[in-house]
C-alpha positions in Angstrom: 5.6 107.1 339.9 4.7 105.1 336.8 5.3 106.8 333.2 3.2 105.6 330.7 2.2 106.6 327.2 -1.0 106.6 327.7 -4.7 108.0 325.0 -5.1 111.7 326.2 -6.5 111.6 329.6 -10.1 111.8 331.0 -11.4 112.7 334.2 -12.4 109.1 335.6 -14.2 108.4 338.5 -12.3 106.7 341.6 -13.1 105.3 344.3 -10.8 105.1 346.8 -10.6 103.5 350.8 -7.5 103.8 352.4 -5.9 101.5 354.3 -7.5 101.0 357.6 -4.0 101.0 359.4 -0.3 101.2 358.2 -0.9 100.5 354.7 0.7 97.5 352.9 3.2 98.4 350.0 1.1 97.9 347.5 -2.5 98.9 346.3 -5.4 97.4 344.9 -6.9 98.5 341.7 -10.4 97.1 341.0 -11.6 97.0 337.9 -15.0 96.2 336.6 -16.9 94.2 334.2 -19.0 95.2 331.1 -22.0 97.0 332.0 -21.2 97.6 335.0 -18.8 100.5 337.2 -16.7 101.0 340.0 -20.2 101.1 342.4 -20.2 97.0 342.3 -16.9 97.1 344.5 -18.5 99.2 347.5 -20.5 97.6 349.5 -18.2 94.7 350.0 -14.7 94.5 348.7 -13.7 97.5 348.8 -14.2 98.3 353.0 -13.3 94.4 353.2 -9.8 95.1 352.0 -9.2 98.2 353.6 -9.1 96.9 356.5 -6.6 94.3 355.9 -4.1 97.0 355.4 -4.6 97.6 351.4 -4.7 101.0 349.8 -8.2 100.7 347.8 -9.0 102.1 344.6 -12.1 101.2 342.0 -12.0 103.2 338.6 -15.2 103.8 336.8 -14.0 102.9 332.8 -14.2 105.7 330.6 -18.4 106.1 329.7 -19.0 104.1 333.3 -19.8 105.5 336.4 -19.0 108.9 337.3 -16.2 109.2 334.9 -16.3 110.7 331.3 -17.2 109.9 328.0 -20.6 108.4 327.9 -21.5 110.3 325.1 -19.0 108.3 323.0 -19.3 104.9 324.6 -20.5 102.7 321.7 -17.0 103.3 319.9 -14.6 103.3 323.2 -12.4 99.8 322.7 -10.7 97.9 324.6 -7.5 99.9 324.4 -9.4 103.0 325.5 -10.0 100.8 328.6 -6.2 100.1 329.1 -5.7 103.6 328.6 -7.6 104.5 332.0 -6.6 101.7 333.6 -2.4 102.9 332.8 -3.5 106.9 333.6 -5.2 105.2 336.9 -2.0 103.3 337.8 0.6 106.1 336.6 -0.9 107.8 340.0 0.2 105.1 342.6 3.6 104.9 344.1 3.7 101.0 343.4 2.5 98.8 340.7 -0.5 97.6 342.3 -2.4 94.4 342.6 -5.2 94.4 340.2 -8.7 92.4 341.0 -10.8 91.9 337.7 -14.1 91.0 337.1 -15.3 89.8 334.1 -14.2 92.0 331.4 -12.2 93.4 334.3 -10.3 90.3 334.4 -9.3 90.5 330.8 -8.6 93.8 331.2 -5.8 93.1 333.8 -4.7 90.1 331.7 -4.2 92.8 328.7 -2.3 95.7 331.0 0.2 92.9 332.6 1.5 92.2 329.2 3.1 95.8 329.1 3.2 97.2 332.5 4.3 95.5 335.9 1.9 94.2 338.7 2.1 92.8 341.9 -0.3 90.0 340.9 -3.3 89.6 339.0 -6.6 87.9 340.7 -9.7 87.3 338.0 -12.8 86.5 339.1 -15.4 84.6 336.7 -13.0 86.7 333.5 -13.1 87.0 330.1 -11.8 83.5 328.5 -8.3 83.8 327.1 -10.5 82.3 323.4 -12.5 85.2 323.9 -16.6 85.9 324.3 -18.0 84.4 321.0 -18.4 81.2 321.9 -20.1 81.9 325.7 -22.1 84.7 323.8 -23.3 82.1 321.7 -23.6 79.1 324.1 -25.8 81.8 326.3 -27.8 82.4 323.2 -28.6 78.6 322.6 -28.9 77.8 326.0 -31.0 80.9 327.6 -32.4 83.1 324.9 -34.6 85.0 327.0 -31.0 85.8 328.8 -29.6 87.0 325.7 -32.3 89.4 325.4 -32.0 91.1 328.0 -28.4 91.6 328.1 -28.8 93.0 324.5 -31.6 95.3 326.3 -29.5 97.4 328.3 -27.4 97.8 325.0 -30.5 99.4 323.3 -31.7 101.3 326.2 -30.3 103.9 329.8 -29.5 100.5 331.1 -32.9 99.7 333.0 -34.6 96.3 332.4 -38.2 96.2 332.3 -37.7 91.9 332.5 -35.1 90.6 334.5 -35.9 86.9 335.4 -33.7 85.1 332.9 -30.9 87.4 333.4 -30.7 87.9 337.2 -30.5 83.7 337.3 -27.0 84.3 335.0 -25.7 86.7 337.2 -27.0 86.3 340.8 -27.3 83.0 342.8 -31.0 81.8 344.1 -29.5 83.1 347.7 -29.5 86.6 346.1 -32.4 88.3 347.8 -35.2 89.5 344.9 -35.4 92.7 346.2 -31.6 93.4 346.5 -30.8 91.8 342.7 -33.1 94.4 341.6 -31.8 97.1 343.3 -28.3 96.0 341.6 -29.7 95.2 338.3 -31.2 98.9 338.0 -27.4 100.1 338.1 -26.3 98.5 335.0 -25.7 100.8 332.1 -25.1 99.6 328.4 -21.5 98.9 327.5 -19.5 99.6 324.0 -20.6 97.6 321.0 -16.6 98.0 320.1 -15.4 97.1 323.2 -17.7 94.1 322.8 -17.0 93.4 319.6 -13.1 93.7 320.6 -13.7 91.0 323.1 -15.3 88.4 321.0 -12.2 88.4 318.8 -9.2 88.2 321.5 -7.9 85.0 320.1 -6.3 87.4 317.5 -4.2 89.2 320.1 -2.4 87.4 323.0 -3.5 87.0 326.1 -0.7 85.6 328.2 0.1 87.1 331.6 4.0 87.3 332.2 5.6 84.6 334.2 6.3 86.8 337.2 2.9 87.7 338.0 1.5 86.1 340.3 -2.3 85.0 339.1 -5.3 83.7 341.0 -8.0 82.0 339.2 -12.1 82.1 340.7 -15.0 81.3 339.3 -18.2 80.7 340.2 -20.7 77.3 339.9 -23.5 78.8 339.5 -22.0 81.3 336.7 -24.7 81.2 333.9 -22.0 83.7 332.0 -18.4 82.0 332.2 -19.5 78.6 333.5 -16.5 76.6 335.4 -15.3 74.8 332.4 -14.1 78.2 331.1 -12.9 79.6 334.6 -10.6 76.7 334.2 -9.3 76.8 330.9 -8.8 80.6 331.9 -5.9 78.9 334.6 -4.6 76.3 332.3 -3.4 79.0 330.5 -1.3 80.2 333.3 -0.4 77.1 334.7 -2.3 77.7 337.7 -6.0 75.5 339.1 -9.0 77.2 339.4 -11.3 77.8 342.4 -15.2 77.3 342.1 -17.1 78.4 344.5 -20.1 76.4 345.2 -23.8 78.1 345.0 -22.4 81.1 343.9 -23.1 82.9 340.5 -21.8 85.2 338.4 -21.1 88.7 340.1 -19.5 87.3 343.2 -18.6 90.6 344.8 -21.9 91.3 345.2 -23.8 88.0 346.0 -24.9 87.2 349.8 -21.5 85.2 350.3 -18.7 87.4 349.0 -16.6 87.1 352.1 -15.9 83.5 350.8 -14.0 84.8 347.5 -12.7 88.0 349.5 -11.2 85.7 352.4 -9.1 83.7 349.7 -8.2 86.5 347.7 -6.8 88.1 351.3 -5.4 84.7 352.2 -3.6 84.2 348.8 -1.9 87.4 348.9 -0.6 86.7 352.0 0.6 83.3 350.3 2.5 85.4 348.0 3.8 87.8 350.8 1.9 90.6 349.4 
């Protein structure tokens, strides 16, 4: 086991799939993006992976999901998020491989820079510069968009409009009635955690040279458009891969097999 020094614990909610057969030697961890919970990993990725032999596990952040602390979520920061990801990890028997999404992604970047991985894979993440300047490009670009993100900040998380938004997150392949249903799940996120984001270029950002990264994004991303997802992998040296007609929260869009597949195949690239 893992020992780390980590914020005094919560009870955090975890969901976990073992390993359809002998399982490989070392886990996933799935970590989500803002607004969202571990939920956006079970219908697809999360069976997917099981059964090619990973040990499965999808942690609700602190104030997400099942877990505790939603009566203190406006102040949690982004270190209170690398505290349930360490107390999550300090519970495996091997460092695992983390899968981030969104803020997930810059979540994983963050926790490599102290604690070991078997690799990290982000999916349409968190800029190493940060969220100001997409925030604000978002803002310019689609202001009805803005909005309603800044909607499920002020309310339970439940959008009364959604049109402008689902178009940022979901691809036109997205079924209406299935984007709703996903939409209805998301929850407001930290204002700290937020703010935390929109100021990384004041703390580093650099994955070690010994983890492995993978780099996706998605073209139809009205959040982290390609041009980001790639100077997201210039930073490590590494290319990007868009996928085509998809959008922002790829795990859950009509094609997710496409980014699972290359995920699975690039881990067995890496012998993992």
């Amino acid at each position: 086991m893992f020992n780390y020094r980590a914020k005094p614990s919560l009870a955090l909610e975890v969901l976990h799939h073992p390993a359809a057969n002998a399982p490989r030697p070392h886990p996933i961890l799935f970590i989500h993006g803002a607004y969202s919970a571990a939920w956006c990993w079970e219908p697809h990725f999360l069976p997917f992976f099981a059964a090619q032999g990973y040990d499965c596990h999808a942690l609700s952040l602190r104030g997400h999901g099942g877990s505790e602390g939603h009566e203190y979520l406006s102040l949690t920061s982004i270190d209170d998020y690398l505290a349930d990801i360490e107390q999550v990890v300090a519970t495996l028997p091997q460092a695992p491989i983390l899968i981030g999404h969104s803020m997930g992604g810059m979540l994983a970047q963050l926790f490599c820079q102290k604690h070991p991985a078997a690799a990290a894979i982000l999916m349409a993440s968190v800029p190493p510069e940060g969220l100001l300047g997409a925030t604000m490009q978002l803002a310019f670009r689609e202001p009805q968009a803005f909005f309603e993100l800044n909607l499920i900040h002020a309310s339970d998380g439940r959008l009364s409009t959604i049109a402008s938004i689902r178009r940022q997150l979901f691809s036109d392949s997205m079924p209406e009635q299935e984007a709703i249903r996903y939409l209805a799940r998301f929850q407001p996120e930290s204002h700290r955690a937020i703010l935390d984001l929109s100021f990384l270029p004041f703390r580093p950002t650099a994955v070690p040279n010994q983890v492995p990264v993978l780099v996706l994004g998605a073209e139809k991303d009205g959040l982290f458009p390609p041009y980001l997802v790639h100077a997201t992998a210039s930073r490590y040296g590494v290319k990007a891969e868009i996928f085509p007609n998809m959008a922002h929260v790829m795990m859950l869009e009509p094609h997710w097999q496409q980014p699972a597949q290359r995920i699975a195949g690039w881990l067995a690239e890496q012998g993992l």
